[in-house]
C-alpha positions as CSV (number, residue, x, y, z in Angstrom):
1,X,-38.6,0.2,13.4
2,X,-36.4,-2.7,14.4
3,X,-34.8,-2.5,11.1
4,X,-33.9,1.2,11.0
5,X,-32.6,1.5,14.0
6,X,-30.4,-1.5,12.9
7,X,-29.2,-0.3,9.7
8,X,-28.3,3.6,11.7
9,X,-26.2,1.4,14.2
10,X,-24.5,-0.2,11.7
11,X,-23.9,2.7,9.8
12,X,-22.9,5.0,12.6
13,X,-20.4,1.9,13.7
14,X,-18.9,1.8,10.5
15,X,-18.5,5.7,10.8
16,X,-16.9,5.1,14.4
17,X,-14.7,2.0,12.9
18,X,-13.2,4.1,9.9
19,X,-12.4,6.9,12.0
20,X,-10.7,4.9,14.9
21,X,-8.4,3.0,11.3
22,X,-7.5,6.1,9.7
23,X,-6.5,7.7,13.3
24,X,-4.7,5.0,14.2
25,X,-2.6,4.6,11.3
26,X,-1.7,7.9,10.8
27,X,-0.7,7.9,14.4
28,X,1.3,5.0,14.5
29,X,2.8,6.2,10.9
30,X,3.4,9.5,12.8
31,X,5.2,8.1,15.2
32,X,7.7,6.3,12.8
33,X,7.8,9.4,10.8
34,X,9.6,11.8,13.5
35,X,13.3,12.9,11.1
36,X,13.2,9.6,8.9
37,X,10.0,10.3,6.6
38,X,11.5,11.8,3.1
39,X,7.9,11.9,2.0
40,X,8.1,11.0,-1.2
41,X,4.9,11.5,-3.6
42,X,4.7,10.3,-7.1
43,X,1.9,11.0,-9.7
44,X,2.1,7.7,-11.6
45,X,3.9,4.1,-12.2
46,X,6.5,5.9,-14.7
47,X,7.6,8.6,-11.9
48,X,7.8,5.7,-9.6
49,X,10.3,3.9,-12.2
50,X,11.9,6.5,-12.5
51,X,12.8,6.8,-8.6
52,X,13.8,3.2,-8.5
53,X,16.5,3.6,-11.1
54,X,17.7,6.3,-9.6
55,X,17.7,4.1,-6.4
56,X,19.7,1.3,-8.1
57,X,22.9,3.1,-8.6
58,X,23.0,3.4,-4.7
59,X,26.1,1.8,-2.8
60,X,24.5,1.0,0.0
61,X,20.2,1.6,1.1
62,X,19.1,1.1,4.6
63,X,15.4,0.7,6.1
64,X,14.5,2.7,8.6
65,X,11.8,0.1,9.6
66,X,11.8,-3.3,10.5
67,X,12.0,-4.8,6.9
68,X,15.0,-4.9,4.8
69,X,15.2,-3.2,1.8
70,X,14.2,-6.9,-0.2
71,X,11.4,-7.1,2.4
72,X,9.9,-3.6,0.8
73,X,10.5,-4.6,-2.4
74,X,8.9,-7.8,-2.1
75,X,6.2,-6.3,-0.8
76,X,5.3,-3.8,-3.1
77,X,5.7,-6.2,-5.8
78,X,3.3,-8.4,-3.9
79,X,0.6,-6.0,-3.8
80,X,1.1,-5.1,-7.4
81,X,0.7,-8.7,-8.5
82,X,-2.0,-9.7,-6.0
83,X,-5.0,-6.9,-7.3
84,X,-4.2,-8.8,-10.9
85,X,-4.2,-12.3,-9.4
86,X,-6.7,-11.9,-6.2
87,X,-5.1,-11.2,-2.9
88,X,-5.2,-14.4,-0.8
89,X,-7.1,-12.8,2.2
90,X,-9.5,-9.9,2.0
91,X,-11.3,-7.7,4.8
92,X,-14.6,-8.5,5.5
93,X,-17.0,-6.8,2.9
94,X,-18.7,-4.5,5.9
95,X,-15.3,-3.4,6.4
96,X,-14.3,-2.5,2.6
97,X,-17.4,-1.0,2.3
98,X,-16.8,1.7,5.7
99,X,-13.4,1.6,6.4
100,X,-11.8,0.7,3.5
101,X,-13.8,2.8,1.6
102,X,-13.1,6.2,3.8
103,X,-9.3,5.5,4.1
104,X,-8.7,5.4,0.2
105,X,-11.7,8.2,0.1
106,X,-8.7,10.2,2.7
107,X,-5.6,8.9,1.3
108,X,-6.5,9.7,-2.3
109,X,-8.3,13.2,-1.5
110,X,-4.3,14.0,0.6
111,X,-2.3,12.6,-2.3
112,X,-0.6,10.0,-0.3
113,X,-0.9,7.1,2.4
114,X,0.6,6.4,5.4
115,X,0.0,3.2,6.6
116,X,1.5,0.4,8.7
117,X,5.1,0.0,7.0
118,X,5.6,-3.7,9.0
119,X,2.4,-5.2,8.0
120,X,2.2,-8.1,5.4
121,X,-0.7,-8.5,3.3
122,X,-3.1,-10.4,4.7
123,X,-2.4,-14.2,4.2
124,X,0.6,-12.8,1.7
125,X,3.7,-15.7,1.1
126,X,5.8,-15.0,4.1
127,X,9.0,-12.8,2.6
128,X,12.4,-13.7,4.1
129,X,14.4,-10.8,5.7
130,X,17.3,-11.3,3.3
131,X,17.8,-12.2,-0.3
132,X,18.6,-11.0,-3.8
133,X,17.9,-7.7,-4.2
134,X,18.7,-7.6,-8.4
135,X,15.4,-10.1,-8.5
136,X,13.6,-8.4,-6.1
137,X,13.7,-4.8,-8.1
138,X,13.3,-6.6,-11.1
139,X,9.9,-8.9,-9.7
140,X,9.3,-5.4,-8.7
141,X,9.5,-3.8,-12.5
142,X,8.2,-6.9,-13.8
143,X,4.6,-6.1,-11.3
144,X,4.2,-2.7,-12.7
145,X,4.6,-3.6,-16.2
146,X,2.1,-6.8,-15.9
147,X,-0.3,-4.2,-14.1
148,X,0.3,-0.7,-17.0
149,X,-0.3,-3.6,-19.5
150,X,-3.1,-5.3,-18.2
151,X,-6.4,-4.9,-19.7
152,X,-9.0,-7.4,-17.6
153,X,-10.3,-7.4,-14.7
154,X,-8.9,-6.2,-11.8
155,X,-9.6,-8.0,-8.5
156,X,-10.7,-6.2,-5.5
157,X,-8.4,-4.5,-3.3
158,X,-8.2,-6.6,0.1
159,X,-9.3,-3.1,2.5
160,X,-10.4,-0.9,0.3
161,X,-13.0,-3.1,-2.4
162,X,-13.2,-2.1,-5.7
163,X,-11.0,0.0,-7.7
164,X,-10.8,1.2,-11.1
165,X,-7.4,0.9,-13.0
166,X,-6.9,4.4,-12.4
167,X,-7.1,4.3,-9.0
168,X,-5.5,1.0,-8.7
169,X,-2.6,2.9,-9.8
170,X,-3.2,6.0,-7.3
171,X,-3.1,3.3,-4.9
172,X,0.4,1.3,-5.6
173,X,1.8,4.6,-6.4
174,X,1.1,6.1,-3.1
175,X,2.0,2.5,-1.9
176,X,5.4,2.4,-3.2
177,X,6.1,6.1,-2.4
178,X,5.3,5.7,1.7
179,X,7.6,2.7,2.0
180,X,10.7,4.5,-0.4
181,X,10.4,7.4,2.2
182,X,11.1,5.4,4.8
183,X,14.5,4.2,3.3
184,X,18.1,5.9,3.0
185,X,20.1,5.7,0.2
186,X,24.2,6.0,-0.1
187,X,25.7,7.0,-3.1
């Protein structure tokens, strides 16, 4: 009996736990959000190109959150490269397993994500607030043609386990597309 009751806390915990994520970061997303969320959604890597070359022949682009705009970049390249290399930190197993498992299972089912737009990647390289932006887009461009060409294995996804390419892609897609909304461009 000892053992059943054990596995239904767990369980029910893990329910409790991936509620209490997913509320909280749609809440503290919505609270960023307010006027300056464009809310951008893209259905693949090429319609995500396509956005960033349109965002390239901008004067002048300005984060509406705490990261510059070669912060973001960074980032998203980061991410990109990491679930082809193995992301230096991940969540503990129990965790991809519940929570990670029922945010994707939420942000997939939605179409897009919304998640903490100031939070490195877990044990990430820190990125410096300024620097070339040129090599930062182009790291970025370089990321999502390493990942549309690779063909092995992918490594697991630091919060939400394993994915397959597909939704690998779903996942840096809707990745990319919450931290773009959160930007302004000047033509």
């Amino acid at each position: 009996m000892k053992k059943i009751a054990r596995k239904e806390f767990l369980a029910k915990s893990s329910i409790a736990l991936a509620a209490t994520y997913v509320t909280t970061t749609n809440t503290a997303c919505k609270n960023e959000e307010s006027d300056m969320d464009k809310k951008l959604r893209f259905n693949n890597l090429d319609e995500t190109v396509s956005e960033l070359k349109k965002m390239e022949t901008a004067t002048k682009i300005i984060s509406n959150t705490n990261w510059s705009w070669f912060q973001i970049l960074n980032h998203c390249a980061q991410s990109i490269e990491y679930s082809l290399t193995g992301y230096p930190e991940n969540k503990h197993p129990l965790f991809r397993i519940s929570v990670g498992k029922i945010a994707s299972t939420v942000f997939f089912s939605r179409g897009y994500m919304s998640h903490d737009l100031n939070a490195p990647i877990p044990g990430a390289t820190e990125i410096p607030q300024q620097g070339n932006e040129k090599e930062a887009m182009d790291r970025l461009y370089k990321a999502i043609k390493d990942f549309k060409n690779f063909s092995g294995e992918l490594k697991i996804h630091f919060a939400y386990g394993e994915l397959s390419k597909s939704d690998y892609e779903k996942a840096h897609v809707m990745h990319i597309a919450n931290h773009l909304s959160f930007v302004n461009v000047e033509k």
